[in-house]
C-alpha positions as CSV (number, residue, x, y, z in Angstrom):
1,X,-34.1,-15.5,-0.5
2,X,-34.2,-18.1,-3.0
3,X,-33.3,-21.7,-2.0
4,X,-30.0,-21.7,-4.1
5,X,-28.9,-18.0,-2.4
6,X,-29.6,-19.9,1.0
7,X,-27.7,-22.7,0.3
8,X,-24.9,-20.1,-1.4
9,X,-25.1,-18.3,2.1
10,X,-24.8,-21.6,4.3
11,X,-21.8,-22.7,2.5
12,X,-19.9,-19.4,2.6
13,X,-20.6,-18.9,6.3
14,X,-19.5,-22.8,6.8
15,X,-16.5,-21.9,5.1
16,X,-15.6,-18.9,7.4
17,X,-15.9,-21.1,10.2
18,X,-19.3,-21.7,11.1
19,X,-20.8,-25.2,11.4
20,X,-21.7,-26.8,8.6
21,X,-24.6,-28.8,10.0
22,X,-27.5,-26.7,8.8
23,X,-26.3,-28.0,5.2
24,X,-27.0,-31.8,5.9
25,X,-25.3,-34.1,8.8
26,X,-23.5,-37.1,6.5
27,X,-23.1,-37.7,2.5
28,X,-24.2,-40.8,1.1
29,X,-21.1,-42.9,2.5
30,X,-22.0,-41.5,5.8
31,X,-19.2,-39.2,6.2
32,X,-20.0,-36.2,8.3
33,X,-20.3,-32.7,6.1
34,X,-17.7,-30.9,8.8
35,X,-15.0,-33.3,7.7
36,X,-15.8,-32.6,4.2
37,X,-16.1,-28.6,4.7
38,X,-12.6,-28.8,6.3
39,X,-11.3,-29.5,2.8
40,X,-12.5,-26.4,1.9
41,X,-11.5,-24.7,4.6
42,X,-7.8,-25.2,4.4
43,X,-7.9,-24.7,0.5
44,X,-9.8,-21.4,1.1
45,X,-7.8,-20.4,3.8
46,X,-3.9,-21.6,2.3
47,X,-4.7,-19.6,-0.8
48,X,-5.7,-16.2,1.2
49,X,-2.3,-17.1,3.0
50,X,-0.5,-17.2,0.0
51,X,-1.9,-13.7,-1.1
52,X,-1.2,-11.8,1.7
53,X,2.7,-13.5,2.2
54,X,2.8,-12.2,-2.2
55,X,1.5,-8.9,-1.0
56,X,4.1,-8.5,2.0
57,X,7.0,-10.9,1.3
58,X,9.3,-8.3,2.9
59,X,7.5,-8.9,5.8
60,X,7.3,-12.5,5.7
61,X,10.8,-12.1,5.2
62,X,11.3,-10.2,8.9
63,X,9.1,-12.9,10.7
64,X,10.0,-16.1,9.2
65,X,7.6,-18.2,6.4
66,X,5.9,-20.5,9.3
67,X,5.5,-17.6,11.6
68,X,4.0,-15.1,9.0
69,X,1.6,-18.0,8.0
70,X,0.3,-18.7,11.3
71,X,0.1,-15.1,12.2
72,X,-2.2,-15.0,8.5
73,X,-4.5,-17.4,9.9
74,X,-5.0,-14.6,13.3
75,X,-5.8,-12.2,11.0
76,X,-8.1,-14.0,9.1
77,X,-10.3,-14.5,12.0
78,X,-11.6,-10.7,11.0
79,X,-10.3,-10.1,7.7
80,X,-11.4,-11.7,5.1
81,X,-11.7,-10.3,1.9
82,X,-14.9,-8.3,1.0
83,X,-14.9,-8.1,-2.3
84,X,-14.5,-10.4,-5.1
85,X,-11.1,-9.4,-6.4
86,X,-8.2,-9.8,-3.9
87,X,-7.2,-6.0,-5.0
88,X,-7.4,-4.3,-1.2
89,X,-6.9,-7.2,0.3
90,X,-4.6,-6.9,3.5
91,X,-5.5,-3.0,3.7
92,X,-5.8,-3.9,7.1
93,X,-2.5,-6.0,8.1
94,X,-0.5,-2.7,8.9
95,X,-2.7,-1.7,12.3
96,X,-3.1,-5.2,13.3
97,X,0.7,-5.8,13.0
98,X,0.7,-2.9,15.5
99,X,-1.4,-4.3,18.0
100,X,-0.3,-8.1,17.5
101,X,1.7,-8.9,20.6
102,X,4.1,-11.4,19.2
103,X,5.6,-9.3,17.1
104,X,5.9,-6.7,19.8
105,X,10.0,-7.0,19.7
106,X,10.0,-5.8,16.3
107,X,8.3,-2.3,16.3
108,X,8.8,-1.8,12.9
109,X,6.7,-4.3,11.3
110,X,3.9,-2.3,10.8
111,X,5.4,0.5,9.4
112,X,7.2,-1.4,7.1
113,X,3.5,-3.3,5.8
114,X,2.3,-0.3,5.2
115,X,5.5,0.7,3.2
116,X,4.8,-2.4,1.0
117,X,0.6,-1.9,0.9
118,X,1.4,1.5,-0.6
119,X,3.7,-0.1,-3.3
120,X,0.5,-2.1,-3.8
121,X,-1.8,0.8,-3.8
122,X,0.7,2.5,-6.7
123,X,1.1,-0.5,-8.3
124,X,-3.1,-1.0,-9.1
125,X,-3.6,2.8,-9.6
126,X,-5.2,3.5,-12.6
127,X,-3.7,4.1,-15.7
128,X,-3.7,7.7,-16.1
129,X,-1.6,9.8,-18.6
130,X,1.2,11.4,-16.5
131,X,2.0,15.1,-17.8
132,X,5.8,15.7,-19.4
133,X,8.3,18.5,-19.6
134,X,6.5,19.9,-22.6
135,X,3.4,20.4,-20.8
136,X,5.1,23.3,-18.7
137,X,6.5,25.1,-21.3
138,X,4.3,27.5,-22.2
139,X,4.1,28.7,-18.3
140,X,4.6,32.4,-17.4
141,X,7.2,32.1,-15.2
142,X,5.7,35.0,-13.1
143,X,2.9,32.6,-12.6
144,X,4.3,29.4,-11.8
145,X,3.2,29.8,-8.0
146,X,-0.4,30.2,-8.6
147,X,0.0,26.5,-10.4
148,X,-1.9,23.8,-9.5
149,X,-0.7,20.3,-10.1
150,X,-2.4,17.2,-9.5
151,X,-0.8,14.0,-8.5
152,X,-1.1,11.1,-10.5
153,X,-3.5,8.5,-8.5
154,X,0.0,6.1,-8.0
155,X,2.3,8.5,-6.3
156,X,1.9,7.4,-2.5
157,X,4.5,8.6,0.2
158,X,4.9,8.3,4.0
159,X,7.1,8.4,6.8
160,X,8.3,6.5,9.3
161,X,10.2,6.9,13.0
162,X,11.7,3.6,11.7
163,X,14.4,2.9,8.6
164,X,11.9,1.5,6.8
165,X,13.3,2.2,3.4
166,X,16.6,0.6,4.1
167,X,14.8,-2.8,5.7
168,X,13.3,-3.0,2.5
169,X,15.7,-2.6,0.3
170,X,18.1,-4.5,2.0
171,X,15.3,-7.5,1.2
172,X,15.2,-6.8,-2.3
173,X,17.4,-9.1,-4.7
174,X,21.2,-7.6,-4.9
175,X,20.9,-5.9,-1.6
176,X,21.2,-8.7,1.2
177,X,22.8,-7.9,4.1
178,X,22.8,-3.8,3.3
179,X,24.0,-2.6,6.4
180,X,21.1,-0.3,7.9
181,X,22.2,3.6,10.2
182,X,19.2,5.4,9.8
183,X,17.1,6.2,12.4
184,X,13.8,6.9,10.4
185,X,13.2,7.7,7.1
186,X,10.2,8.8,4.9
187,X,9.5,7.4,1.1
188,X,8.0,8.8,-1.7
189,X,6.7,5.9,-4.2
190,X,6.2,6.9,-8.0
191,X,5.3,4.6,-11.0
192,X,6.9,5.8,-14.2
193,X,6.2,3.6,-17.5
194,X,4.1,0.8,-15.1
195,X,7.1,-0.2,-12.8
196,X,6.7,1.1,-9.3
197,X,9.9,2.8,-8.2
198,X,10.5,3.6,-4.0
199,X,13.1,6.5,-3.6
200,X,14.3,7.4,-0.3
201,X,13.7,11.1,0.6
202,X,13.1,13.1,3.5
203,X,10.7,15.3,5.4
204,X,10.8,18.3,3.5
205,X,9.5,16.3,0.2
206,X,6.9,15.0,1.8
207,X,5.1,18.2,3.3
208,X,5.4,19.7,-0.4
209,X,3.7,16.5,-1.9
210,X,1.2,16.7,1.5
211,X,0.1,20.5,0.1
212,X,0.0,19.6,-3.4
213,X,-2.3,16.3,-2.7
214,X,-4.5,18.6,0.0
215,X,-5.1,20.9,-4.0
216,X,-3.6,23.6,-2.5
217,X,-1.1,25.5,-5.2
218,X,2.7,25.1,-6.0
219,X,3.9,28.0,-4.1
220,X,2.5,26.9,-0.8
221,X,3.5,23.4,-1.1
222,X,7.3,24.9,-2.0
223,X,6.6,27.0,1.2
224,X,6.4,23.9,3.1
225,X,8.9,21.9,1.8
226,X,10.9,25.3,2.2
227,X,10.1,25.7,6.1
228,X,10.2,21.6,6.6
229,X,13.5,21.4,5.3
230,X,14.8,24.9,6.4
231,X,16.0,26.3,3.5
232,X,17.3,23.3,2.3
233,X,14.5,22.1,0.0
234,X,15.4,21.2,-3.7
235,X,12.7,22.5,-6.0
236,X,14.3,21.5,-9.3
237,X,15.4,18.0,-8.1
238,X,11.7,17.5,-6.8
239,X,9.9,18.5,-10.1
240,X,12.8,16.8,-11.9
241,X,11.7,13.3,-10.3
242,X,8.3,13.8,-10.2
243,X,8.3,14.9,-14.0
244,X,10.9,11.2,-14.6
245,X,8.2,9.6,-12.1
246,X,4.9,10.4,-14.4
247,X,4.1,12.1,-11.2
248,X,1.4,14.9,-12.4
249,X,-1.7,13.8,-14.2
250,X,-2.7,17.6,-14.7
251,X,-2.1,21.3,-14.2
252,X,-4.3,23.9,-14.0
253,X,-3.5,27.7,-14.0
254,X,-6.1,30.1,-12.5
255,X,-7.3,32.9,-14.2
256,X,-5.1,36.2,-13.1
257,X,-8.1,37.9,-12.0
258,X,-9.1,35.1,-9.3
């Protein structure tokens, strides 16, 4: 290792928290290299704060700012980004929020994190072209079961034994003080024209998107959502959203003789 890649490696760990004395004791005015390193330290640290309270503001929100801000700083300890973009960063607040004792009262923390980290997965999915209306035209309609779609890399979903669609939008702006009834609720999460959307939906929409994302074809995933919802399940409503949700990025129909 070269002498500039050691000294590159001395700072970073003295900046994660181990001593800094291996770097030099004292600068020329004789104050000690610790004190100095703690400048960096809190800048370092303050700014990862800030990042993970912009990536989870509802859940700031929930705790209180000088809660969630100390609560950063625990989770820092063995999290600290890993990569040099802060895209991913916080992946893993949601399980640590569910093992983090002082929030123990509110056992729908972490499912609510992980409601926001997947807004943040759809959010920095590629770009791909989502298919339209047009691109199912030519479909034989005694064929349409044998279909397989493929979701677009933003659409993310998940459920919850918690309301963790009407916490959140009873944080978002216009929405304050929504009253909340629901027991638990799933989401599905689609990102049509760039803007991330969150709709509200159940358990029978999320076992047909479950099949689809598994690359399993159309009619078993409607089987599913069929059986999950028992006999309740809306196929034309589904593919209508998903279709206004630039949900598919492609379709592919099997030759008849496989």
């Amino acid at each position: 290792m070269t002498s500039l890649h050691a000294f590159q490696a001395r700072f970073a760990a003295a900046i994660y928290g181990e001593p800094a004395g291996a770097m030099g004791a004292a600068d020329e005015r004789g104050l000690p290299l610790e004190k100095r390193m703690d400048v960096y330290r809190n800048n370092v640290f303050a700014s990862l704060v800030d990042a993970l309270a912009s990536a989870f503001p509802v859940v700031e929100k929930l705790v209180g700012s000088d809660f969630f801000r100390a609560m950063a700083r625990e989770f820092l300890r063995d999290h600290m980004p890993r990569s040099r973009t802060l895209i991913g960063f916080g992946e893993e607040l949601p399980d640590f929020l569910a093992q983090f004792p002082p929030v123990g009262t509110l056992p729908y923390l972490a499912d609510v994190a992980r409601l926001e980290l997947a807004w943040l997965r759809a959010y920095h999915a590629p770009n791909v072209a989502a298919l339209g209306p047009a691109d199912f035209s030519a479909l034989p309609e005694d064929r349409v079961a044998d279909l397989f779609l493929t979701l677009h890399p933003s659409v993310q979903f998940l459920s919850s034994a918690y309301p963790i669609w009407s916490i959140w939008q009873s944080h978002q702006r216009g929405y304050e003080g929504q009253k909340i009834t629901h027991v638990s609720e799933a989401v599905l999460i689609l990102r049509p024209d760039l803007v991330v959307e969150i709709h509200q939906t159940d358990d029978a929409v999320l076992r047909f998107v479950n099949v689809l994302a598994q690359g399993r074809a159309l009619g078993e995933a409607v089987e599913a959502g069929t059986e999950a919802g028992n006999g309740g399940f809306d196929l034309p409503h589904v593919l209508s959203l998903f279709l206004r949700g630039g949900g598919f990025s492609s379709l592919r129909l099997p030759d008849k003789r496989n």
